[in-house]
C-alpha positions in Angstrom: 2.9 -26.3 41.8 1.4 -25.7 38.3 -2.6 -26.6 38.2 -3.6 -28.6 35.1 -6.6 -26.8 33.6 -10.0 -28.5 32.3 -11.2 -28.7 29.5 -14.1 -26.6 30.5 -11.5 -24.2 31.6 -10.0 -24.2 28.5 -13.3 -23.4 26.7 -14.4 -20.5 28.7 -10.8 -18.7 28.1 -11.3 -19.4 24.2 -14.9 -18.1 24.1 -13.9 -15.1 25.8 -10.5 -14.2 24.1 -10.1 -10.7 23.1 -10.7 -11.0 19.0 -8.8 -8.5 17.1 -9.1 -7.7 13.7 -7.9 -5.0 11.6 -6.5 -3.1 8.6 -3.2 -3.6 7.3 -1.0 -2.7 4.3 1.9 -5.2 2.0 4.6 -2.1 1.6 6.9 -2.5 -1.8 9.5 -0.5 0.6 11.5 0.1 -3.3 8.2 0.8 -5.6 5.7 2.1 -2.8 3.2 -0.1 -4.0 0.6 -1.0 -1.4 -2.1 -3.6 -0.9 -4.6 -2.8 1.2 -6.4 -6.1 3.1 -8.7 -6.6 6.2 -8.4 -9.1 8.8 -10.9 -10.5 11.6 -7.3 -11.6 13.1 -4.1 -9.0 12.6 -2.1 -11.5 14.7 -3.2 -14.4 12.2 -2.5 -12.1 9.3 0.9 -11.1 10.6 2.0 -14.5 11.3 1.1 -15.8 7.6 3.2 -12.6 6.1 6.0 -13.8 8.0 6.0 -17.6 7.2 5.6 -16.3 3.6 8.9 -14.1 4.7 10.4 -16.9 5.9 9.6 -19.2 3.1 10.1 -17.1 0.3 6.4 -18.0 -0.5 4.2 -15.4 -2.0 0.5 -16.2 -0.7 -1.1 -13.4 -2.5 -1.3 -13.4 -6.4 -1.4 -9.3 -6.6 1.9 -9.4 -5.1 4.2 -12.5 -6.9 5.7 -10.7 -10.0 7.4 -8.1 -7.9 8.1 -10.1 -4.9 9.7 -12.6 -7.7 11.6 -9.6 -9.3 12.4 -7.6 -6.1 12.2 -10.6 -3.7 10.8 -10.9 -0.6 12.9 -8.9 2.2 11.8 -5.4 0.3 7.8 -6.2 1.5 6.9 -5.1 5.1 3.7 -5.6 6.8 2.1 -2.4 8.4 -0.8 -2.4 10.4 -2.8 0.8 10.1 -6.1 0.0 12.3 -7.0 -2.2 15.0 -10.7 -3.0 15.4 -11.6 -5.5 18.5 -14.9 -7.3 18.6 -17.6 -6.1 20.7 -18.9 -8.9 23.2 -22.5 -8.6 21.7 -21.3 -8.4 18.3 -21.8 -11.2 15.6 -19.2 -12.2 13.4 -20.9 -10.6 10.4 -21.4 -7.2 11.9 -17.7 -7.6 12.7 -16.6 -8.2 9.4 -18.9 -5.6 7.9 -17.4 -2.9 10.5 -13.9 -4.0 9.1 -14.7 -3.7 5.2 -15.9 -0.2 6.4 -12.7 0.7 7.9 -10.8 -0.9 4.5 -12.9 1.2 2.4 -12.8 4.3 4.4 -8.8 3.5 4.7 -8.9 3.1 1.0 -10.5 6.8 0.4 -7.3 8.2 2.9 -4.5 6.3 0.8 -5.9 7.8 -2.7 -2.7 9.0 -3.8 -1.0 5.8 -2.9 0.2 3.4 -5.8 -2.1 -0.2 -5.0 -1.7 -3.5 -6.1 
């Protein structure tokens, strides 16, 4: 017999979710073109890629001419770093960890072609 949970219940599992964020590139596969983003939630940032998929919406303005020329099956998500919250960690020294890793990431893709 499946136990209904409480609101309190509920809570606690929220509060103590595993948060993770990340760095993550938009692949042109034809061009090679890259954008390079940051994320305090990969799964968040994954799922909006693929309703914009899906949709044939282009969220992000870098990207609209060539996902209007080329179209939107020849962009693919790639995640290149995960990064999960530490429990005594705030949100803001989160975030500023990430932008570290998107700049440092940034410096290793050089050669690459960005948006």
């Amino acid at each position: 017999m499946k136990m209904e949970r409480t609101k309190k219940e509920i809570i606690t599992e929220y509060k103590e979710r595993k948060i993770l964020g990340g760095i993550f590139v938009i692949r042109n596969i034809d061009s090679g073109k890259i954008l390079v983003d940051s994320t305090t939630n990969l799964q968040g940032a994954q799922n909006l890629f693929a309703f914009s998929k899906k949709t044939g919406s282009c969220g992000m303005i870098k990207l609209q001419k060539d996902w209007t020329i080329t179209g939107k099956d020849r962009f693919v998500f790639e995640v290149l770093e995960e990064l999960e919250k530490g429990e005594t960690q705030t949100l803001k020294e989160y975030k500023d960890d990430i932008e570290v890793l998107k700049l440092m990431w940034k410096e290793k893709l050089a050669n690459a072609t960005f948006y």
